[in-house]
C-alpha positions in Angstrom: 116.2 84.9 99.7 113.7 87.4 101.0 109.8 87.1 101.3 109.4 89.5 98.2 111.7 87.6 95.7 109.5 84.2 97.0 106.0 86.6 96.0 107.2 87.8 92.7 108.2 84.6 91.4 105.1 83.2 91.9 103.5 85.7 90.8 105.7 85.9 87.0 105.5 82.0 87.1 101.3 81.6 87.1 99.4 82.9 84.2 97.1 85.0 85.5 98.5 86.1 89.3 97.7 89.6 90.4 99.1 89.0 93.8 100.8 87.1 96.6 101.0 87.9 100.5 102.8 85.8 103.5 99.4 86.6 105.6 99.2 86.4 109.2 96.2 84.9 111.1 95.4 88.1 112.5 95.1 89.4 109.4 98.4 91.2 108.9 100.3 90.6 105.4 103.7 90.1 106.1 104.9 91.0 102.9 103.1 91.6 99.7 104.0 91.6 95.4 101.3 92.6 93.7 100.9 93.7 89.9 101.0 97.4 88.7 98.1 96.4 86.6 95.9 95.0 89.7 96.3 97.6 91.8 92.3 98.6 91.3 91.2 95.5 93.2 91.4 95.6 97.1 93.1 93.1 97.6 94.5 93.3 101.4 90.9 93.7 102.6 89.6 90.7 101.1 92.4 88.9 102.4 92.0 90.4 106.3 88.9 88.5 105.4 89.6 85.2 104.0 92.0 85.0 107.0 88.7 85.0 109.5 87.1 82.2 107.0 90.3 80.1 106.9 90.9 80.5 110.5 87.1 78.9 111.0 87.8 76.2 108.5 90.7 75.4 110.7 88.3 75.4 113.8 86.1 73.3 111.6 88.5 70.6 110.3 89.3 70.3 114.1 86.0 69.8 115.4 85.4 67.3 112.6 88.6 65.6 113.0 89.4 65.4 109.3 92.6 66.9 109.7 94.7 69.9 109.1 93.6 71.9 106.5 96.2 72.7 103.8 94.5 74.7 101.8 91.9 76.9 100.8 90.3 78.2 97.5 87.5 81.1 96.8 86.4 81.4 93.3 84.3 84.6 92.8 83.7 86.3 89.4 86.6 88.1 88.8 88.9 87.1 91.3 90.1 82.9 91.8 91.8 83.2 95.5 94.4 80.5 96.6 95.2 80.2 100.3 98.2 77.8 101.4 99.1 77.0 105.2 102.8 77.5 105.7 102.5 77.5 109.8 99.9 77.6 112.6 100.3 81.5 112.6 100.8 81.8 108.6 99.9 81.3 105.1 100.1 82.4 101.9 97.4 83.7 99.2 97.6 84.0 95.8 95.0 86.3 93.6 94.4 85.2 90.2 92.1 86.7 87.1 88.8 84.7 86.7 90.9 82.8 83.8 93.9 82.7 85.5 95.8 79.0 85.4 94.9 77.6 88.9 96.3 74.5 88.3 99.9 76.1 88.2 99.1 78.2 90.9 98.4 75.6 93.5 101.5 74.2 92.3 103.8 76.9 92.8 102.2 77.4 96.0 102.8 74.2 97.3 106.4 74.4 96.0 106.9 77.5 97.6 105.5 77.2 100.6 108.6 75.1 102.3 110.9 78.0 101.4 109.1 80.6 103.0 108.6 78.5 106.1 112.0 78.5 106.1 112.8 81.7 106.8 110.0 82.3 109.1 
C-alpha cells in the first residue's frame, strides 16, 4: 500500500481532517493528501515549522529524561494539529477544523502509524 492510500484514509476516516503528511525532520513532506476544500490554508509551511518545535520537544524530553516523545498536538483557532512519531527521522501530522473529532484522529494516527513505518 502506498504512502497516499495510508494519508487519504485517515483523512476520510476523521471528521474534520484537512490534511495528512509523512513529514521529515528536516522539514520535507514525504507525501501529502490534503482536501480540495482546504487548500486556502498553508498547510506545508506550518508544518516545516511544527517540525523545528517537535524536533526541540524531542531535545527536551531528552534533556529531561522523561522519555521519547510520541506525540505532539497544537490547537490554534482554526486549525487542531496532530503530530505522531513513526521513526527518529519521521512523523506524521494530521490538520483538523477547530471542531474536527481529535479523539478519532489520534486514534487513527496511532493505528496508522505502524503501517507506514513499515514501508519506510
Amino acid at each position: 500500500m502506498s504512502f497516499r492510500t495510508h494519508l487519504e484514509s485517515v483523512v476520510n476516516q476523521v471528521d474534520g481532517a484537512l490534511a495528512c503528511s509523512v513529514m521529515g525532520f528536516d522539514g520535507i513532506s514525504v507525501d501529502t493528501h490534503q482536501r480540495e476544500d482546504a487548500a486556502e490554508l498553508e498547510l506545508n509551511g506550518a508544518w516545516v515549522e511544527y517540525a523545528n518545535l517537535l524536533s526541540q520537544l524531542r531535545q527536551a524530553a531528552e534533556t529531561l529524561k522523561t522519555g521519547e516523545v510520541q506525540e505532539v498536538s497544537v490547537n490554534s483557532e482554526r486549525v487542531l494539529t496532530l503530530m505522531r512519531l513513526i521513526t527518529p527521522e519521521y512523523f506524521l501530522v494530521l490538520a483538523l477544523r477547530a471542531d474536527g473529532n481529535y479523539g478519532k484522529g489520534r486514534y487513527v494516527l496511532r493505528v496508522i502509524a505502524p503501517k507506514i513505518r513499515a514501508e519506510l
